[in-house]
PAGUVO-259677 format. One record per residue (C-alpha): residue number from 1; residue in one letter; chain; x, y, z. Coordinates in nm, 4 decimals. Each point is the difference from the previous one (the first is absolute). Layout:
# residues N
NODE   k r c        x        y        z
NODE NUM A A        X        Y        Z
...
//
This chain:
# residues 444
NODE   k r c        x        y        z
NODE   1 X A   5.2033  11.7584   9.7906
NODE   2 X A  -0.3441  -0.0030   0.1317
NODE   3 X A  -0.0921  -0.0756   0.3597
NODE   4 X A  -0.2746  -0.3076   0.0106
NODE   5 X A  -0.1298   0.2450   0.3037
NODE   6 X A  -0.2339   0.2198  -0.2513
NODE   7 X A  -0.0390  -0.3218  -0.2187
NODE   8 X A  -0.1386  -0.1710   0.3215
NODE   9 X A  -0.2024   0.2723   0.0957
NODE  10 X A  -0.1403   0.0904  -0.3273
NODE  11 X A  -0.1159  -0.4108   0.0163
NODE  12 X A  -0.1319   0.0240   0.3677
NODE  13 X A  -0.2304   0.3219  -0.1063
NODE  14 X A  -0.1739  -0.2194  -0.1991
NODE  15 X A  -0.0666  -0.2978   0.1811
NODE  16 X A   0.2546  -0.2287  -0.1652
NODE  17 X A   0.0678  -0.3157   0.2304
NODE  18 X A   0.3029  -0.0515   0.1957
NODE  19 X A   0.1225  -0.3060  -0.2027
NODE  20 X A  -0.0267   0.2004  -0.3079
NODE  21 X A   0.2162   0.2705   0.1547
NODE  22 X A   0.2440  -0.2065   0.0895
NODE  23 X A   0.0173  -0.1751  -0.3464
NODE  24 X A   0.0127   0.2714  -0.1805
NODE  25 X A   0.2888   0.1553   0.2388
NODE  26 X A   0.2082  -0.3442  -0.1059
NODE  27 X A  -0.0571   0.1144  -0.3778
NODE  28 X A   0.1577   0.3564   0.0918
NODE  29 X A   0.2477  -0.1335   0.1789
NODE  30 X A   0.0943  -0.2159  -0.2935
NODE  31 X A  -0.0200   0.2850  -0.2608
NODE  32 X A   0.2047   0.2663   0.2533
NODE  33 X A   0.2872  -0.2749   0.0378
NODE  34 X A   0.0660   0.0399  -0.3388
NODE  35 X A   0.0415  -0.4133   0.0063
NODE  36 X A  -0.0385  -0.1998  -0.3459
NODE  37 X A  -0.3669  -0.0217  -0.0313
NODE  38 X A   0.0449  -0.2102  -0.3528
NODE  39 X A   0.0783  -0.3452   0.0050
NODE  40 X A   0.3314  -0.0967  -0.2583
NODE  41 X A  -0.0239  -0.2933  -0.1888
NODE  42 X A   0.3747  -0.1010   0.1353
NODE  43 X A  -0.1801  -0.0349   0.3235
NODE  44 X A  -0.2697  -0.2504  -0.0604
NODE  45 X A  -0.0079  -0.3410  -0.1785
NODE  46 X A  -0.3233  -0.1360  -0.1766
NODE  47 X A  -0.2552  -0.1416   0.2432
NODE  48 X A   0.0341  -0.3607   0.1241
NODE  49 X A  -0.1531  -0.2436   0.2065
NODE  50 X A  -0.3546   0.1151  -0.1978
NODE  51 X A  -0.3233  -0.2655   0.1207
NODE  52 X A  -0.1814  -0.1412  -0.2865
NODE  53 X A  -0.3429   0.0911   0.0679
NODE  54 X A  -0.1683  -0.3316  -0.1491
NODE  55 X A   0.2369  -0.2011   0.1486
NODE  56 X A  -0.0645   0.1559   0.3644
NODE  57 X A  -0.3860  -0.0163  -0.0168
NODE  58 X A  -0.0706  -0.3245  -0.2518
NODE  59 X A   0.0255  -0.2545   0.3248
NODE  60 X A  -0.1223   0.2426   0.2380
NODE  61 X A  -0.3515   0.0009   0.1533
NODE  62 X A  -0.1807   0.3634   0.0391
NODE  63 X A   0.0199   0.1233   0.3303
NODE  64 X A  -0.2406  -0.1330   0.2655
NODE  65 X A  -0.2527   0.2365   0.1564
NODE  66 X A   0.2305   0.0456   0.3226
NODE  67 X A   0.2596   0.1043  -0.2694
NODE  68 X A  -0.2466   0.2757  -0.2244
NODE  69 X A  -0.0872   0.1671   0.3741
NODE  70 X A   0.3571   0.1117   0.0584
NODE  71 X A   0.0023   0.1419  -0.3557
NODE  72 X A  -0.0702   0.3568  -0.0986
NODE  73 X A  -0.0335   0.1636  -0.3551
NODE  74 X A   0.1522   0.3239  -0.0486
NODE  75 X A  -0.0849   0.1795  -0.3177
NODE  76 X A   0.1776   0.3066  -0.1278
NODE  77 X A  -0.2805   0.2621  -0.1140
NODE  78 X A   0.1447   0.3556   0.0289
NODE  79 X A   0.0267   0.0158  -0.4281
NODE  80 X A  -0.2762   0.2185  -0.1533
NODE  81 X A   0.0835  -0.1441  -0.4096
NODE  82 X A   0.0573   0.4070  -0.0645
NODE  83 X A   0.2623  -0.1616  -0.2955
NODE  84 X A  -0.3418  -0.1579  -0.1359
NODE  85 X A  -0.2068   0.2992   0.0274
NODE  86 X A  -0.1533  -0.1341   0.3718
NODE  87 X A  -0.1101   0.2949   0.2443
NODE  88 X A  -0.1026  -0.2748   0.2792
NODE  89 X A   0.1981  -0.3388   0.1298
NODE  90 X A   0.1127  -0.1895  -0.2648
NODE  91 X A  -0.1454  -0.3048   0.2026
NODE  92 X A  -0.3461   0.1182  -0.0694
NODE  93 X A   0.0469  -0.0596  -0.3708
NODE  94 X A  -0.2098  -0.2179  -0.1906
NODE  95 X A   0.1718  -0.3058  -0.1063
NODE  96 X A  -0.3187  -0.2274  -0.1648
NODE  97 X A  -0.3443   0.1302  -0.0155
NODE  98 X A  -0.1397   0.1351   0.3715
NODE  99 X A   0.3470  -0.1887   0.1954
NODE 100 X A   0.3158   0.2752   0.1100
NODE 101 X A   0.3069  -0.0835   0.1054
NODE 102 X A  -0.1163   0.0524   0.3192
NODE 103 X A  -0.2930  -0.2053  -0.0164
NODE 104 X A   0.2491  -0.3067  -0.1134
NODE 105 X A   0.2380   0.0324   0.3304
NODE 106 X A  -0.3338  -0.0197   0.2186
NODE 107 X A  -0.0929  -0.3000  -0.2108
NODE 108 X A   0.3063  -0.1691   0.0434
NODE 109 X A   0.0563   0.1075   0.4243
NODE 110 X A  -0.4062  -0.1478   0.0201
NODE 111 X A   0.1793  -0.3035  -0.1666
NODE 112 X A   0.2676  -0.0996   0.1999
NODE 113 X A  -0.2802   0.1084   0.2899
NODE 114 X A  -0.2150  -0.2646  -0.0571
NODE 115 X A   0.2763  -0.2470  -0.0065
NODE 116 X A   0.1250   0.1406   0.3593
NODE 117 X A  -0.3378   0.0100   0.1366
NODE 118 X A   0.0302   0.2984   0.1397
NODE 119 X A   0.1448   0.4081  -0.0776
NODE 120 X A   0.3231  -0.0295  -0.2186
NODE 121 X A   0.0885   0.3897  -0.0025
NODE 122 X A   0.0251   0.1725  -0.2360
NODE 123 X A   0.2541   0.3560   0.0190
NODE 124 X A  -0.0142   0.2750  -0.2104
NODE 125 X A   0.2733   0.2623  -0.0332
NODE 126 X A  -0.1751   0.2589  -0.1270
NODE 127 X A   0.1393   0.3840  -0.0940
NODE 128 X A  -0.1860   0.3467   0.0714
NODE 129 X A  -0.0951  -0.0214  -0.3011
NODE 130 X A  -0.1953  -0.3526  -0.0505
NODE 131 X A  -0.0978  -0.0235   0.3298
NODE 132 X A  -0.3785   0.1545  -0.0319
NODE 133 X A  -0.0848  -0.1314  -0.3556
NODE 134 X A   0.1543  -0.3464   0.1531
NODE 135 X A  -0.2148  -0.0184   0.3345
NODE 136 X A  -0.3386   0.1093  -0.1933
NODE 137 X A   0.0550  -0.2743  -0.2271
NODE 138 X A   0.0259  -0.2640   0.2502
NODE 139 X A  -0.3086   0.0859   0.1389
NODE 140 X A  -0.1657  -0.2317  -0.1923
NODE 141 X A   0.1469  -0.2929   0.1895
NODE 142 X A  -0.0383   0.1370   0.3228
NODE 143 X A  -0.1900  -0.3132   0.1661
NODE 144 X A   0.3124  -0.1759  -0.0565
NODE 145 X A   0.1887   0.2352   0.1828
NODE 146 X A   0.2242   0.1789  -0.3037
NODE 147 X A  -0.2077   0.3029   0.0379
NODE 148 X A   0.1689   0.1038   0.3223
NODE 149 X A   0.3347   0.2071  -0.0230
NODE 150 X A   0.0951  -0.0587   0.3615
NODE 151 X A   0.0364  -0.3841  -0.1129
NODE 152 X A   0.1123   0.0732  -0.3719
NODE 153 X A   0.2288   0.3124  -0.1039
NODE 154 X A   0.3397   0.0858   0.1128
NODE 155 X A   0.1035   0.3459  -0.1145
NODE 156 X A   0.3275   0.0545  -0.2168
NODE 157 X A   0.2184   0.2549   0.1275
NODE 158 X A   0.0940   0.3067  -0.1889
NODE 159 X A   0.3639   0.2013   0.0457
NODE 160 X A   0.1273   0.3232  -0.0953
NODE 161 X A   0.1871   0.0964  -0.2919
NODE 162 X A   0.3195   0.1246   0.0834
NODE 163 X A   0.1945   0.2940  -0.2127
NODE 164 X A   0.3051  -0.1252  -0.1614
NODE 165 X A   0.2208   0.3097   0.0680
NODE 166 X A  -0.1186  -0.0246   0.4077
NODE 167 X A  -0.1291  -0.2987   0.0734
NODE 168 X A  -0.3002   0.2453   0.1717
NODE 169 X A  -0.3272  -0.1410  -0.0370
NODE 170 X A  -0.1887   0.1633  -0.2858
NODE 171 X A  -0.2133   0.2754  -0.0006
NODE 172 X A  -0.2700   0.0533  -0.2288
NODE 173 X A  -0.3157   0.1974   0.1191
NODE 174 X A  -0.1493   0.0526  -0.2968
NODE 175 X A  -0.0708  -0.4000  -0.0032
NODE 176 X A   0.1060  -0.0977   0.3504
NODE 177 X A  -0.0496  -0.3988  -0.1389
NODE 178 X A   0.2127   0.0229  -0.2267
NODE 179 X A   0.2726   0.0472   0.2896
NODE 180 X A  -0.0459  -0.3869   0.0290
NODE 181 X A   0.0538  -0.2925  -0.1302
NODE 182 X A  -0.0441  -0.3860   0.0486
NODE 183 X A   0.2622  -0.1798   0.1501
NODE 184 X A  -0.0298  -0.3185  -0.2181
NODE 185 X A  -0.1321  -0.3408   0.1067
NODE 186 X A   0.3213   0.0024   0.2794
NODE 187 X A  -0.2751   0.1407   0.2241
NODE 188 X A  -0.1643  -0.3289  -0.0049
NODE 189 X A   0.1866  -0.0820   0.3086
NODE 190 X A  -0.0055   0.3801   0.2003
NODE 191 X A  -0.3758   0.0142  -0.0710
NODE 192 X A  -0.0611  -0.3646   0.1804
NODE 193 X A   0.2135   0.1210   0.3336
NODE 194 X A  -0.1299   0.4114  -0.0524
NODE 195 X A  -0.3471  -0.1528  -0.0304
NODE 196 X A  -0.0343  -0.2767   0.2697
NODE 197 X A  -0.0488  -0.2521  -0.2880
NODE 198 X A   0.2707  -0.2023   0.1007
NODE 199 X A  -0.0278  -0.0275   0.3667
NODE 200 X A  -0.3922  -0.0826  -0.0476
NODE 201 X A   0.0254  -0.2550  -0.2457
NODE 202 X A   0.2734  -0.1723   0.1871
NODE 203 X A  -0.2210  -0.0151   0.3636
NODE 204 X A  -0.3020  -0.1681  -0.2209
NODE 205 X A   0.2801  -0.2632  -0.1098
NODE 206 X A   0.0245   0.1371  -0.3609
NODE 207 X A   0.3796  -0.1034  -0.0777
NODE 208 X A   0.0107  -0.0187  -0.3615
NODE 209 X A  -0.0764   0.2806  -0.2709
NODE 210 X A  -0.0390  -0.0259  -0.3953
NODE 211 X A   0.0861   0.3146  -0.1360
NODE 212 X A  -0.0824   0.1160  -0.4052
NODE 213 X A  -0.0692   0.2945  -0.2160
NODE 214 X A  -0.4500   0.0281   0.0068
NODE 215 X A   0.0838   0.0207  -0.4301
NODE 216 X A   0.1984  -0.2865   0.0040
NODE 217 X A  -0.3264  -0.2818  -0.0323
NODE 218 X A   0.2748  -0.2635  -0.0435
NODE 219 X A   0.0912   0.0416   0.3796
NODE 220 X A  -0.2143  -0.2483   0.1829
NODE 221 X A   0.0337  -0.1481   0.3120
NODE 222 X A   0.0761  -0.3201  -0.0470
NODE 223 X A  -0.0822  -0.2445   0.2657
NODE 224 X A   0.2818  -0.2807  -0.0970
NODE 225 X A   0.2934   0.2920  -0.0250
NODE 226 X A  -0.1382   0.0857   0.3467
NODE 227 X A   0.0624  -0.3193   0.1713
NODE 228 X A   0.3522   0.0022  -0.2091
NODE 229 X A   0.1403   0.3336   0.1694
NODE 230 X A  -0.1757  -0.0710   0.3628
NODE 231 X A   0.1986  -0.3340  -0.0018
NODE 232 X A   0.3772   0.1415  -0.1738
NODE 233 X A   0.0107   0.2478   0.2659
NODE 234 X A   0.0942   0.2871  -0.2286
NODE 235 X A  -0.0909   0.3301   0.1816
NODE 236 X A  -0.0440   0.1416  -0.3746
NODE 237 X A  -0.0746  -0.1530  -0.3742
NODE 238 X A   0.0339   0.1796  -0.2446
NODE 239 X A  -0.2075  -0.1007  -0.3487
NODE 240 X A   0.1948   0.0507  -0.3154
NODE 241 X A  -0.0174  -0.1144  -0.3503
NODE 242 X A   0.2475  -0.0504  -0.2653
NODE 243 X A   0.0411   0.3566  -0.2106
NODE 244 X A  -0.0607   0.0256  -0.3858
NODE 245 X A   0.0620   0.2611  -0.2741
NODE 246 X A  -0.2842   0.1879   0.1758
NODE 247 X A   0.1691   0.0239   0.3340
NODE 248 X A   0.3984   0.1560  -0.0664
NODE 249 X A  -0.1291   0.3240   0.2098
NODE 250 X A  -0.1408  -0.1458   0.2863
NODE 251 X A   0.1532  -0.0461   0.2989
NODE 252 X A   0.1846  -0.3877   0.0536
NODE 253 X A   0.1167  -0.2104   0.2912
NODE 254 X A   0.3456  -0.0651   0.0593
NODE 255 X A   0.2683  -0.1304   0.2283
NODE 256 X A   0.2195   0.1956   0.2104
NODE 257 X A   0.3644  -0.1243  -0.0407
NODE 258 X A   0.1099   0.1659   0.3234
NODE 259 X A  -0.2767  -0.3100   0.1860
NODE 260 X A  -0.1805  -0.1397  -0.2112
NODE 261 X A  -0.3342   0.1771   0.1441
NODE 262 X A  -0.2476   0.0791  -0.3095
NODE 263 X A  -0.0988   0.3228  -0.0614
NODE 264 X A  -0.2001   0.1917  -0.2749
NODE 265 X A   0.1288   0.2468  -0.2183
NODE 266 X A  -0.2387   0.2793  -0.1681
NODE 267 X A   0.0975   0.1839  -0.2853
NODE 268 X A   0.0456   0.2974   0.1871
NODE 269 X A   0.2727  -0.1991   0.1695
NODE 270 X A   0.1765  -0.0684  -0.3113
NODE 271 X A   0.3496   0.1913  -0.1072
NODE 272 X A  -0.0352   0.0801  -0.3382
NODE 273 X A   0.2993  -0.1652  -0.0649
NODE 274 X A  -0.1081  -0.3479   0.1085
NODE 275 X A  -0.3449   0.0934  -0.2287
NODE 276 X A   0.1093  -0.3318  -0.2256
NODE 277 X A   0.0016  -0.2516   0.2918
NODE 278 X A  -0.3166   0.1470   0.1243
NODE 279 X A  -0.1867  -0.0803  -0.3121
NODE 280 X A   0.1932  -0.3085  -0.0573
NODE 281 X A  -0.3257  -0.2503   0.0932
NODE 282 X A   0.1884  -0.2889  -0.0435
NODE 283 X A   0.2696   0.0842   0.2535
NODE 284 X A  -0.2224   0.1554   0.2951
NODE 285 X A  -0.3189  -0.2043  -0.1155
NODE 286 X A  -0.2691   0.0793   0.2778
NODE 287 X A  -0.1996   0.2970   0.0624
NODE 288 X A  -0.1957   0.0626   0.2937
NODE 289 X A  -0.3917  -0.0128  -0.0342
NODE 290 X A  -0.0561   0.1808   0.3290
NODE 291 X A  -0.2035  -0.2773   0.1346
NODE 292 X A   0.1704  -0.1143   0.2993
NODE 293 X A  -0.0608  -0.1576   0.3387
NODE 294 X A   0.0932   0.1007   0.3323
NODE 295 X A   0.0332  -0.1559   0.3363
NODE 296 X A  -0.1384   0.2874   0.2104
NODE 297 X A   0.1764  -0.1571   0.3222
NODE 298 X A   0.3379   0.0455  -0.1955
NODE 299 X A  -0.0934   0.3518  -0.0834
NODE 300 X A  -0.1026   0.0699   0.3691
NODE 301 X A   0.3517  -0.1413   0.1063
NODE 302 X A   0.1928   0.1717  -0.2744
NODE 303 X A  -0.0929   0.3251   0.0757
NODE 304 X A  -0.0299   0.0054   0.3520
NODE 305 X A   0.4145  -0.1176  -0.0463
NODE 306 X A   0.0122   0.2965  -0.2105
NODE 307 X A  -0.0946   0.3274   0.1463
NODE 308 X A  -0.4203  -0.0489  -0.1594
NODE 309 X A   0.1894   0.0739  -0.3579
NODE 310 X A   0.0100  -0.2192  -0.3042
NODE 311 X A   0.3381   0.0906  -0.1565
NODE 312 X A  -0.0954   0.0232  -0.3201
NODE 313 X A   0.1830   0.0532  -0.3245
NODE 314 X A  -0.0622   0.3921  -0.0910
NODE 315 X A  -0.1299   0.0802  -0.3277
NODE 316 X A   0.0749   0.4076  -0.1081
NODE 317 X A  -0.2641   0.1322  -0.2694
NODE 318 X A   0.1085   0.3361  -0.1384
NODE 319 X A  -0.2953   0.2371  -0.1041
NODE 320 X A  -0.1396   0.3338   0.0049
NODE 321 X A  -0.2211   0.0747   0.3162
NODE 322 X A  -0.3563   0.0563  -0.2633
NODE 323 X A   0.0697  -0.2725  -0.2689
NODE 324 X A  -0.1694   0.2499  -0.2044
NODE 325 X A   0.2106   0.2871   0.0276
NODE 326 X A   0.3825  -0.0170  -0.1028
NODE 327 X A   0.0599   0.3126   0.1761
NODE 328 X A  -0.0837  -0.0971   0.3771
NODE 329 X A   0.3059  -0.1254   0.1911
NODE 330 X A   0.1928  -0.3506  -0.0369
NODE 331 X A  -0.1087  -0.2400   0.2880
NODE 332 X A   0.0794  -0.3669   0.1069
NODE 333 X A  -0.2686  -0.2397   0.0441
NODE 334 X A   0.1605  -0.2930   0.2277
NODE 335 X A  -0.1798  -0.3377  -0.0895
NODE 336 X A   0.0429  -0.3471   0.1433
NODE 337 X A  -0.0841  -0.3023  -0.2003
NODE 338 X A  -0.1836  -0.2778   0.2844
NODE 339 X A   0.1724  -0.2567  -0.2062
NODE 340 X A   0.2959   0.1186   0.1135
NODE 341 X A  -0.0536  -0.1665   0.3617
NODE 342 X A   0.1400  -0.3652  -0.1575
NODE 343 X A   0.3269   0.1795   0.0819
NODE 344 X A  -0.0618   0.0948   0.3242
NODE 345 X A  -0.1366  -0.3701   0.1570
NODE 346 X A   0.2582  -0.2808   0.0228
NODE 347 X A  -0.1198  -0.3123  -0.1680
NODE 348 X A  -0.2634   0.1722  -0.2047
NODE 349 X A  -0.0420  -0.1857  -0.2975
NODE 350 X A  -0.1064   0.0463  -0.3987
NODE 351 X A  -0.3097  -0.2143  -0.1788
NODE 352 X A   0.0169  -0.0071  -0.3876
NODE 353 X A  -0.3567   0.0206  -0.0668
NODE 354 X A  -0.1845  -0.0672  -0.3214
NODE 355 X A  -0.1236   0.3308  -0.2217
NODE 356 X A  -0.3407  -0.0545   0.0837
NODE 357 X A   0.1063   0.1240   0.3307
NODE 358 X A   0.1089   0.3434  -0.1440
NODE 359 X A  -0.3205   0.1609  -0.1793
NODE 360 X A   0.0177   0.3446   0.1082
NODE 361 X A  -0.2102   0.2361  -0.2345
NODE 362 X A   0.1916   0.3460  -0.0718
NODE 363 X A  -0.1504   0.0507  -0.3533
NODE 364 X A  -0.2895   0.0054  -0.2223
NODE 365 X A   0.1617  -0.3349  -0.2067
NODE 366 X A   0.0124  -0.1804   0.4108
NODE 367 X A  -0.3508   0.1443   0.0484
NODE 368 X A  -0.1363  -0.1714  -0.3652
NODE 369 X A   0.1980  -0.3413   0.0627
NODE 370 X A  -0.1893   0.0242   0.3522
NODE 371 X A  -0.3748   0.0724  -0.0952
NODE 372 X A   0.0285  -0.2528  -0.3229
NODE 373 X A  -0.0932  -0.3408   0.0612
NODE 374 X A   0.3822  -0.1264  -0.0130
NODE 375 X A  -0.0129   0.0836   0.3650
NODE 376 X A  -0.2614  -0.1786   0.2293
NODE 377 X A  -0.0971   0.1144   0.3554
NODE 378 X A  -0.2285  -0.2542   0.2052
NODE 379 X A  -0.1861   0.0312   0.3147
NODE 380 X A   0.2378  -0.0545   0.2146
NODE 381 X A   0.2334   0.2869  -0.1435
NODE 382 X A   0.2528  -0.2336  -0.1697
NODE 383 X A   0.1115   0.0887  -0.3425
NODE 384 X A   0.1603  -0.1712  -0.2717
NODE 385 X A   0.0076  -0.0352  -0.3755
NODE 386 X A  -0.2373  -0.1065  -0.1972
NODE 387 X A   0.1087  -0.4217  -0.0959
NODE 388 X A  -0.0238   0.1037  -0.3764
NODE 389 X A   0.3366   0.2453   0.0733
NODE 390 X A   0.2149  -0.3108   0.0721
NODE 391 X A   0.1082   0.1879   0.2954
NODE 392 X A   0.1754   0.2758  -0.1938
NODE 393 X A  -0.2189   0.3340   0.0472
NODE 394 X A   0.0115   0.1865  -0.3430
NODE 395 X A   0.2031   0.2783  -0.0698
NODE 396 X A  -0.2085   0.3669  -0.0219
NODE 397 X A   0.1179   0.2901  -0.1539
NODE 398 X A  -0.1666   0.2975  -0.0095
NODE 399 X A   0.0740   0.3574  -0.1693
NODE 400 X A   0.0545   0.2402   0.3054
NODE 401 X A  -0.0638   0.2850  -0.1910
NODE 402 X A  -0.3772  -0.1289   0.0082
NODE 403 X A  -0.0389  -0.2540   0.2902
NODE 404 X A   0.1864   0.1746   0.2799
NODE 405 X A  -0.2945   0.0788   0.2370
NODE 406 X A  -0.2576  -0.2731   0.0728
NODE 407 X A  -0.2720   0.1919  -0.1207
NODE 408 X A   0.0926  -0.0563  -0.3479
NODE 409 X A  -0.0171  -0.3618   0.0192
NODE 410 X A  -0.4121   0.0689  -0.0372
NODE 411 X A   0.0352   0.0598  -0.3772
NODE 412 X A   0.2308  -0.2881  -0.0520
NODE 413 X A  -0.1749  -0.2717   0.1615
NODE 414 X A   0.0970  -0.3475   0.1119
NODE 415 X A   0.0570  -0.2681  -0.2461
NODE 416 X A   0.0393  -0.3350   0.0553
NODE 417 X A   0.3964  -0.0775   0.0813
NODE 418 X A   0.0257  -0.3739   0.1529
NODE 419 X A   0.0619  -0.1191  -0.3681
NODE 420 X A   0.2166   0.2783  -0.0537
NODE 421 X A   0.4105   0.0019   0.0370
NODE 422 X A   0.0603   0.3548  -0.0862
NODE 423 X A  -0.1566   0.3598  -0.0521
NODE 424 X A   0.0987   0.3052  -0.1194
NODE 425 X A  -0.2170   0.3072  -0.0834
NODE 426 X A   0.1126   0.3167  -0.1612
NODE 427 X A  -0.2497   0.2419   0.0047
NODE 428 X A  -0.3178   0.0433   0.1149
NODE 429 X A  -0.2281  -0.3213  -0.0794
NODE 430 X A  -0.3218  -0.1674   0.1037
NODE 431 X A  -0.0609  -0.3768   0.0924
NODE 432 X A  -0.3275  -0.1351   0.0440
NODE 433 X A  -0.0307  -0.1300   0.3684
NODE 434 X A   0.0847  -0.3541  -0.0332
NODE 435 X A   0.1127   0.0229  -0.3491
NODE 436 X A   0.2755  -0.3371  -0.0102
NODE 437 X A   0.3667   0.0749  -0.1124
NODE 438 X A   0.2281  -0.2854  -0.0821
NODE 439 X A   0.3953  -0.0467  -0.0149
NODE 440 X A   0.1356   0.3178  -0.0365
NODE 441 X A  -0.1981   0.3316  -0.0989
NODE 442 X A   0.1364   0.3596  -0.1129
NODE 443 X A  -0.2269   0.2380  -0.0311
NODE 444 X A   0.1049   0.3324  -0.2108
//
């Protein structure tokens, strides 16, 4: 077994935060106890006690402007898009003509600014690797004060890969970065203590966060759901929405039988024995859209009762230290899931949101559906469907094999798709901008 002391001091030599230390020695700990790290089906029950999203915000009023000034958006933005062919953060790329990703989050914190009256934050996570690209980028709104990283990034963490015959934190000179890896979205919470975020935004009365993925354009605050989870009490909501065909691989919510206390189980979590209740969408129905909200009091209070650690559920990747070379040693990379943290708060709660919530963009098809006039984006950073979809946002599918990187999108161009149910392209092809598709359309 491997002592955390060259684990620690391999972290402390370059620069990692205390918090993050201690996190990650929690994940070690976890992994060196040999305890169950999956999560059997005979020990959970299907989620219950689910809010109905409508139901909680139809007879609510949006929050007041005393209510928007204790709020603060946090975006995750460490992703560069490498799966699309992206070499910069995926929150830089262009989702209608001249307006990011990134450009639609400002829109939408300038939004709910207007409405306070005065600077709703805004909080992005960003990695190493996004950081620069990120920052230069915001530039442009620097009047308003999003131009500053002292006001606007948080950096993610990054821990080291471990060898799976030692446990020794991996060595790798030939590509010392490649000795590291990101700890997952878990970090959320290390990163706020590690990087004074949470103890600042808490002394300039900032109680409440809204949490999202910066590709998920379906995560906006909303002002009504706002004055909802201030009022319940809940230190933590998490969204969710009701799983389809789509969705048997992604990770659910659930009940534990042993309290009743939800939880969230990823795939990785899964014993491939219960595989069949894990896909079964009609038995554990919700999946988590990693929006949540946060009372940052009750994180204060919860980790200050628990040694400055967030006891997180720890997820063990097996892989070879370069991805690109089969040869190099096995290593672990230990990932938490923030999700996770409905577990660890008593009285957290679960909000079945509606799909338009949910609109993350992972492939070329997401990317189309996006820049086609089926989706609209206004001014004030809200999107939603276009009226002619009926509220149904058609179904793209595009071949891989030629639309895997965004770049190749250029030759196929953007048809018209808010008359349009369904479509499928085989091949390569080439739409005139604008050109209107009806019902459902295969192409090749």
């Amino acid at each position: 077994m491997s002592d955390f002391v060259l684990i620690e001091q391999k972290m402390r030599r370059a620069g990692i935060a205390e918090a993050a230390i201690e996190a990650f020695r929690h994940s070690v700990q976890v992994l060196q106890s040999g305890a169950q790290m999956m999560i059997p089906e005979a020990e959970i029950q299907p989620a219950e006690g689910v809010m109905d999203w409508e139901a909680a915000v139809s007879s609510t009023a949006p929050a007041d402007a005393e209510l928007l000034r204790q709020l603060v958006v946090i975006k995750l933005n460490g992703g560069l898009g490498t799966s699309m062919g992206l070499q910069k953060a995926k929150s830089l790329l262009e989702i209608k003509p001249g307006l990011t990703f990134l450009d639609t989050i400002v829109r939408q914190v300038r939004s709910l600014r207007k409405a306070a009256g005065c600077s709703v934050r805004l909080l992005l996570m960003n990695s190493f690797s996004t950081s620069a690209d990120t920052l230069t980028h915001l530039q442009r709104y620097a009047e308003e004060g999003f131009g500053d990283a002292a006001q606007v990034e948080m950096m993610q963490n990054r821990v080291p890969k471990l060898l799976v015959d030692t446990l020794a934190p991996a060595e790798y000179p030939e590509a010392p970065e490649l000795e590291w890896c990101p700890p997952g979205h878990g970090d959320l919470y290390a990163a706020l203590v590690g990087s004074g975020r949470l103890e600042e935004l808490l002394a300039a009365g900032v109680k409440y966060a809204f949490i999202s993925n910066s590709d998920n354009l379906g995560a906006q605050p909303d002002t009504r759901f706002l004055r909802c989870f201030a009022e319940s009490g809940a230190p933590f909501v998490m969204e969710v929405t009701r799983r389809t065909e789509a969705d048997r691989k992604g990770g659910h919510l659930a009940t534990r039988r042993l309290d009743g206390q939800l939880l969230l189980r990823e795939t990785a979590q899964c014993l491939p024995e219960d595989a069949e209740s894990f896909s079964n969408i009609e038995k554990h129905r919700y999946f988590n859209t990693n929006n949540l909200w946060l009372r940052l009091d009750a994180l204060r209070d919860y980790l200050a009762e628990h040694g400055g650690v967030m006891p997180l559920p720890v997820i063990r990747n097996e892989k070879t230290l370069n991805p690109r070379d089969a040869s190099t040693p096995h290593v672990y990379q230990l990932e938490t899931a923030m999700g996770a943290a409905v577990q660890c708060f008593p009285g957290a709660r679960a909000v079945c949101v509606p799909r338009s919530r949910f609109f993350p963009v992972k492939t070329c098809s997401d990317l189309l559906l996006l820049r086609s006039d089926a989706v609209e984006i206004d001014e004030s950073g809200c999107m939603q469907l276009a009226p002619e979809c009926g509220g149904v946002a058609p179904v793209v599918l595009l071949d891989s094999k030629c639309y895997k990187q965004v770049d190749s999108l250029a030759a196929l161009g953007v048809p018209s798709l808010k008359h349009c149910r369904r479509l499928v392209v085989r091949g390569p092809h080439h739409f005139a901008d604008g050109e209107s598709l009806c019902g459902e359309v295969e192409i090749g």
